[in-house]
N, C-alpha and C positions, 0 to 999 in steps of 0.2 A: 779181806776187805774188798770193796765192789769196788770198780774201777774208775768207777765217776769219785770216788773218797779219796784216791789216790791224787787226781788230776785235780780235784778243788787240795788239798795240801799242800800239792807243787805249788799251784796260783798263790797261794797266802802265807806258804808260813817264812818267807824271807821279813815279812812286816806283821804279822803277826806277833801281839805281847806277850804270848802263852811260848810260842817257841822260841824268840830273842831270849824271854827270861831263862829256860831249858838251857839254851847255847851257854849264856851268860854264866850260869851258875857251875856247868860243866867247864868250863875253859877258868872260872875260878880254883874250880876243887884239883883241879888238872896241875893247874901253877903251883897252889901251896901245898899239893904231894912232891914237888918236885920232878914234875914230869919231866921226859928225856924228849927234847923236837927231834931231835935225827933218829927217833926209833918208832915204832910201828904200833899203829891203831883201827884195831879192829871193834866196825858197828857192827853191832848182831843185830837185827832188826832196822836198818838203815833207813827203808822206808824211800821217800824221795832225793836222798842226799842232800838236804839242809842243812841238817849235821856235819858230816863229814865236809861239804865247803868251804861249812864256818872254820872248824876247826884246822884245814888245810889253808883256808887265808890268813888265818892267827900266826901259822907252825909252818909255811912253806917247804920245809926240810923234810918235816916228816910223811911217811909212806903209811895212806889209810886205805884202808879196805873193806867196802862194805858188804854185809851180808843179808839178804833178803829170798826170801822165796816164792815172791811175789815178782813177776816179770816185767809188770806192768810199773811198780816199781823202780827198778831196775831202770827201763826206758828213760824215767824223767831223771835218775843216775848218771846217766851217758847224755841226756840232753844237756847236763850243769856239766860236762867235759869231765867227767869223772868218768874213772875204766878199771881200777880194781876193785872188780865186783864180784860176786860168787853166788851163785843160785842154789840155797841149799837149806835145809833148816838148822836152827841152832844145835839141837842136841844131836 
């Protein structure tokens, strides 16, 4: 992804409808699996850490880790105070 994509993403997707509903729907499916807070969640694809905030403000316990291969990524990662991150591809 070009890195003007990444930087318009960081700007929007905290108020963005597309990603609230994403968050929302994920932190649902989460609760009625019975997720465990005090145990570990890994984004593959993390992208700007939107995700991973939301669900680390939901779950303050829980220990998340994102994963991106994108660096530029990453950056706006560590700008939202996020720091376990991994630079690598999925498979």
């Amino acid at each position: 992804m070009a890195a003007a994509e990444f930087d318009l993403m960081a700007r929007i997707e905290d108020a963005h409808w597309w990603y609230r509903s994403l968050r929302a729907l994920l932190q649902e499916c989460l609760e009625n699996a019975g997720f465990d807070s005090a145990g570990l969640l890994l984004d593959v694809g993390c992208g700007t850490g939107g995700t991973l905030a939301a669900v680390k403000a939901r779950w303050p316990r829980l220990n998340v880790v994102g994963l991106d291969l994108d660096s530029r990524a990453l950056a706006h990662c560590r700008h939202r105070g996020l720091d376990a991150l991994i630079r690598a591809r999925a498979d």
